[in-house]
C-alpha positions as a printed Julia matrix, in Angstrom:
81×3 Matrix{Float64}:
   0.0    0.0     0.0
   1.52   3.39   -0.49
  -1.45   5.49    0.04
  -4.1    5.27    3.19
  -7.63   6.97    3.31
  -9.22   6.68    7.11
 -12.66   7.93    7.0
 -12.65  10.53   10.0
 -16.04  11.21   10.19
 -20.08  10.58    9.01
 -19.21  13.07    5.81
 -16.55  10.75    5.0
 -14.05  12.8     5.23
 -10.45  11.55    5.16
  -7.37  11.34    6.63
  -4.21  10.9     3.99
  -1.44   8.9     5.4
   1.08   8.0     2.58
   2.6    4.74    3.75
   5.45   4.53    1.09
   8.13   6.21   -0.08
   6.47   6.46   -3.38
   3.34   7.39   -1.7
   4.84  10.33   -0.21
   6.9   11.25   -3.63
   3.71  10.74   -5.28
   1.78  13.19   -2.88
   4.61  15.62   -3.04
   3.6   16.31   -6.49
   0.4   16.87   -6.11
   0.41  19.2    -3.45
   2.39  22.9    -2.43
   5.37  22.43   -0.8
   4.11  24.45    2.46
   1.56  21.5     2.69
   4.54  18.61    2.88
   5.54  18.76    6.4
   1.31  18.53    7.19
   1.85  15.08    4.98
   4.62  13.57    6.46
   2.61  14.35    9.71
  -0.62  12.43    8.6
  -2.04  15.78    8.89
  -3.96  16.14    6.14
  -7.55  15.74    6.07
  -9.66  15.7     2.66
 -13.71  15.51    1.66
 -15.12  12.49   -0.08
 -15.12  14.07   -3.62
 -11.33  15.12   -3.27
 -10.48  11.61   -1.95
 -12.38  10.03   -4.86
 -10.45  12.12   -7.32
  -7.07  11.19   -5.86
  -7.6    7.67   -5.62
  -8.51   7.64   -9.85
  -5.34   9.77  -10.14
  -3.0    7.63   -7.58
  -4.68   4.19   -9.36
  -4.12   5.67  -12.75
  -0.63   6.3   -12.09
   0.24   2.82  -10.73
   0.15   3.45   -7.02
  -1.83   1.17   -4.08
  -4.44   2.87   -2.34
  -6.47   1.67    0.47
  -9.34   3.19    1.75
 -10.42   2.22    5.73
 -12.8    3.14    8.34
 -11.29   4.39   11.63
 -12.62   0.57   13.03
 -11.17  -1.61   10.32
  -7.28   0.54   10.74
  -7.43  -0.6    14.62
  -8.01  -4.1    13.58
  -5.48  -4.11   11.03
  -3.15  -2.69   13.79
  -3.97  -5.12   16.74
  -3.6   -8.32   14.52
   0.2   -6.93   13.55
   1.17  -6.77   17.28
């Protein structure tokens, strides 16, 4: 995976959490570079219609994206430890 959606809410907004290298790389691209510190925080929070165009983009270009609820990401996380 190199990009991770957490819904954060009942709008569906997101949280972004690049989760590769190429992820991040990928991200830096698409966004100013006064927003890259926010990104390498998991800072960055985006609406359902943003997240839906990133994920065509991100797919398009060959990356991994996941998309989880805020649930299913502490499930994922218990199971590893």
């Amino acid at each position: 995976m190199d990009i991770c959606l957490v819904n954060i809410d009942k709008n569906l907004n997101k949280s972004l959490k690049p989760t590769s290298v190429i992820g991040m790389l990928w991200l830096q691209t698409h966004f100013d570079n006064n927003q890259w510190e926010a990104l390498s925080n998991n800072e960055v929070i985006i609406s359902k219609e943003n997240s839906k165009l990133l994920v065509k983009d991100a797919t398009s270009a060959g990356l991994n994206i996941k998309s989880f609820s805020r649930v299913s990401m502490l499930d994922v996380f218990q199971k590893r430890n």
